[in-house]
N, C-alpha and C positions, 0 to 999 in steps of 0.2 A: 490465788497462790496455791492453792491446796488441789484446783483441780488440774493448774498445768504440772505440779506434781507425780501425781496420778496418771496421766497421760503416759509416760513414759516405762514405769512399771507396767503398765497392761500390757503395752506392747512390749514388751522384755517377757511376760509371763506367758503371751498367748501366741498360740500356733497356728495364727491365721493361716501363713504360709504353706503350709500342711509339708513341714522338711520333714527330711529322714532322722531315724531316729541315729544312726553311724553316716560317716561320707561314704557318699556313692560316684563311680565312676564311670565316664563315658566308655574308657576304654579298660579293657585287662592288662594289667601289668608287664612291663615286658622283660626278656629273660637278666640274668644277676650281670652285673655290668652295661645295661645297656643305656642309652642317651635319654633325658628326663625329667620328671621332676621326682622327689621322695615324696610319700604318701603322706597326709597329715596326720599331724600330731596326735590327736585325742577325738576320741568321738560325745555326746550329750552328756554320756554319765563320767565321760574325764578319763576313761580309760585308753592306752596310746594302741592305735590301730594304724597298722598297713606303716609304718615309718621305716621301715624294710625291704618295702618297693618301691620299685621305681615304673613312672606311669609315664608312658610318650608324650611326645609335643605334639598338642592339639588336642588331648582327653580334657575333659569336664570336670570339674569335680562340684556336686550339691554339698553342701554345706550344714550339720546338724542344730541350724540355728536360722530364723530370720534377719532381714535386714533391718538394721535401727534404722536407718533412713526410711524404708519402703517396708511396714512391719509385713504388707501381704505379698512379700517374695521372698522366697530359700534365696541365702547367703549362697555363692560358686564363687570357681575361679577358673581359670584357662591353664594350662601347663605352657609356656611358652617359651623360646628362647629369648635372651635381652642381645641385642644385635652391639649393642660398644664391649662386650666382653666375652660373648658365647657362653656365658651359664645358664642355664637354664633354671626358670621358677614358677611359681605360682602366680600368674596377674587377677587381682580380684578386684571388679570394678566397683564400688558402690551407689 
């Protein structure tokens, strides 16, 4: 009990992964009004970054945290469009 415990915090604590310390993006932001997704929320230390911009469909975005699934890969997401309603968002696979 105590060591599948354990297991879970390590990988919650460790940076196998080697992610960034803020999200990072494939692509540069594109001009104010243009088609996209908005920037994520907050970056490691909790502070809200880039939630101002807007990043095209098809940019990257890494993630400032690993996967609980897969501790030895950076958390991403896709900017994509959702085709039944044309908004566009973040798809993050796990």
């Amino acid at each position: 009990m105590v060591l599948a415990a354990a297991i879970p915090l390590a990988a919650c604590d460790s940076n196998a992964c080697g992610h960034p310390s803020k999200a990072t993006y494939s692509n540069p932001p594109g001009p104010p009004g243009s088609v996209g997704c908005k920037g994520v929320a907050v970056d490691r230390g909790g502070n809200a970054a880039e939630v101002d911009e807007t990043f095209p469909l098809g940019t990257d975005v890494t993630l400032p945290y690993c996967l609980g699934a897969y501790p030895d890969e950076a958390a991403h997401c896709i900017c994509q469009a959702v085709p039944t309603n044309g908004v566009s968002g973040w798809g993050c696979p796990v």
